[in-house]
N, C-alpha and C positions, 0 to 999 in steps of 0.2 A: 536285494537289500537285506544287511543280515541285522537280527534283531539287538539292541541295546540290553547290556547283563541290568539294567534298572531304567524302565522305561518309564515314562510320568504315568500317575494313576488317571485313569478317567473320572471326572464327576458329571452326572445330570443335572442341567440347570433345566429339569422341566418336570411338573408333577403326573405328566400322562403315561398312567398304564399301557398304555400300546406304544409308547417310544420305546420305555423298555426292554419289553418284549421284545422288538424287534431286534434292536441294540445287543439283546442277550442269545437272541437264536441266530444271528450271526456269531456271534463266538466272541462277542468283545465282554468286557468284565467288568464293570460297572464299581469305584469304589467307594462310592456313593453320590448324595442328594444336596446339592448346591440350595442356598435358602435365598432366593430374592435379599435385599437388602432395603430394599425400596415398590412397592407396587408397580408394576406397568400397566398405564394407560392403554388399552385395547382399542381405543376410538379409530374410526380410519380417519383419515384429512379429508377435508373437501374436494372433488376431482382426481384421488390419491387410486393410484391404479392398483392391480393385486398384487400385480412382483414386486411393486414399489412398498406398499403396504408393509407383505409379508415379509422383506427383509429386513425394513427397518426394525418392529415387531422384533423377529429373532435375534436381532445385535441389541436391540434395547436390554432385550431379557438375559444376555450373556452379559451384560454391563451389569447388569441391577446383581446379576447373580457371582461375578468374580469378586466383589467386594466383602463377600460373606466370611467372615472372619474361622471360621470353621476349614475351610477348604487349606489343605497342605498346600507348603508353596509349593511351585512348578507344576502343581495341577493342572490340568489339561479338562476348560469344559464346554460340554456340550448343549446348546438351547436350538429349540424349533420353532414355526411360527407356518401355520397354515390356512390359507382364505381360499374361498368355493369366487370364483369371477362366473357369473350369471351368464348366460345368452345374449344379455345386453351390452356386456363388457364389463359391470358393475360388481365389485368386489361383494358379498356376500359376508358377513362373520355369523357369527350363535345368533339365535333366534333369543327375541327380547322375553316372549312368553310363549304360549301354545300356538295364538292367533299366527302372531311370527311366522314360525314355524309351519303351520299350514301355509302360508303364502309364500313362504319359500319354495318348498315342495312342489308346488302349484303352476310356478313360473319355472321349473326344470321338469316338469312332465312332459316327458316325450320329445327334450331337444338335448342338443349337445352344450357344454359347457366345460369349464376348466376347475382343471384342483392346482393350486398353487403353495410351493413346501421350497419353506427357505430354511438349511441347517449352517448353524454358525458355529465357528470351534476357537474357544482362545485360550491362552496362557496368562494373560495379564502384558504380556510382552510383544507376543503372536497373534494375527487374528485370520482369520478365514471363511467364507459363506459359498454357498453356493444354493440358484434359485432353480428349482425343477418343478416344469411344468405340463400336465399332464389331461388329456381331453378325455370326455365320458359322456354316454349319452345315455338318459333316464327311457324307462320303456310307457308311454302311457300310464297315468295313474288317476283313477277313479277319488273322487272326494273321499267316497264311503273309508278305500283306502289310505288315504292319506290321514284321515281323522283317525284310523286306529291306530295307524302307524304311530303320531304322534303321540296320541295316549300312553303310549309305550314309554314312553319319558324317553325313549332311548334321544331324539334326534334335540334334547333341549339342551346340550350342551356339546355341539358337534359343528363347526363351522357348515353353512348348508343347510342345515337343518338334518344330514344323514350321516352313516357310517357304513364305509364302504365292508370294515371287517365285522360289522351288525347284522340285523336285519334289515338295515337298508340296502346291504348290498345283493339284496335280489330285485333290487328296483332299475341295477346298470345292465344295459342290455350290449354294451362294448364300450371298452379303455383303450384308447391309445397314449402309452405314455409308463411310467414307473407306477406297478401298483403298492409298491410301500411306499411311495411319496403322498401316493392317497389318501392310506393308510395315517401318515403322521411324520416320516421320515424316510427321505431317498437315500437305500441301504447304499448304492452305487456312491453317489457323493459323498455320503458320510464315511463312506472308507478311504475313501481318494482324501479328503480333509484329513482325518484322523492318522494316517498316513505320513502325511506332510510335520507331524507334528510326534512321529516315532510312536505312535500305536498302532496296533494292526489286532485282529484276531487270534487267539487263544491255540486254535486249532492250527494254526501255521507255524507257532515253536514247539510245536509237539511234532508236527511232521517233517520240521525239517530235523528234531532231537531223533526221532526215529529212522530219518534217510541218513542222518550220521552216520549213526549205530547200527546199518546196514553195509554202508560201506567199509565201516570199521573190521565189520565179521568177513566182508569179501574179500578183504586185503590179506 
């Protein structure tokens, strides 16, 4: 696939530092921050499963967020939406307060469970999602520790109550499954998406600019 001389810019329709990140150490270029237009509701539904959850979730926040008057046309953007599904099967989101959070923690000590990451990509014209699902099993966890963990503020704004790229992530004793999807974002789909929609990584027009300009010198 060879690259477009003007490719649509990307924007993030999501305020998480670790999308980011990720988004930018894969090589893609970020040309900015989509503004919601409207709140999105976070509640799950009643009987509302995680994958079901999580995708809706992610397409609501690409809706609420293409409408943002700010975004160039033919922008190209991106929103995520990620839920912890329990031992139980029971979709998990952010802990309500601390107590939350310790009972979260609580009921994944010591068993496997799922991380569920849905990435949505649209144009306003174009839409795309894709749901990646990903197993993890917590190693034993003592109250004493879960109580400091918490104190940590880290886990009170983290689907789960943890963070796999925090200190919580010496609580996983084996992932099977994508560990950037864990994280916030499956780099694998979101390129396959992005793709689809004529972006690709930074580092792949430099190296094909430079296997040019190799060829060019051999001839």
């Amino acid at each position: 696939m060879t690259s477009s001389p003007h490719p649509p810019s990307l924007w993030l329709a999501s305020g998480s530092p670790r999308r980011r990140e990720l988004l930018e150490q894969a090589g893609f270029l970020i040309a900015g921050r989509a503004r919601p237009t409207r709140e999105v509701d976070e509640s799950l539904l009643p009987g509302e499963a995680a994958g079901a959850a999580s995708r809706r979730l992610a397409r609501a926040k690409l809706q609420a967020a293409l409408a943002d008057p700010a975004r160039p046309a033919g922008a190209v953007l991106l929103a995520a939406d990620t839920l912890v599904s329990g031992p139980d099967g029971r979709p998990m989101g952010k802990p309500a307060d601390a107590a939350d959070a310790e009972a979260m923690l609580a009921t994944l000590s010591g068993r496997w469970h799922e991380v569920v990451t849905t990435v949505a990509v649209g144009d306003g014209e174009r839409f795309g999602d894709e749901v990646v699902t990903s197993r993890l099993r917590f190693d034993p966890l003592s109250r004493e520790t879960i109580r400091a963990y918490v104190a940590t503020g880290e886990p009170l704004d983290k689907a789960g109550a943890y963070g796999l790229q925090g200190r919580g992530g010496s609580f996983v004793a084996a992932i099977d499954g994508d560990c950037s999807a864990v994280i916030g974002l499956p780099l694998a789909a979101t390129r396959r998406l992005l793709a689809s929609f004529g972006i690709r990584p930074a580092w792949m027009d430099r190296g094909e600019r430079i296997g040019a300009t190799r060829n060019n010198n051999e001839n």
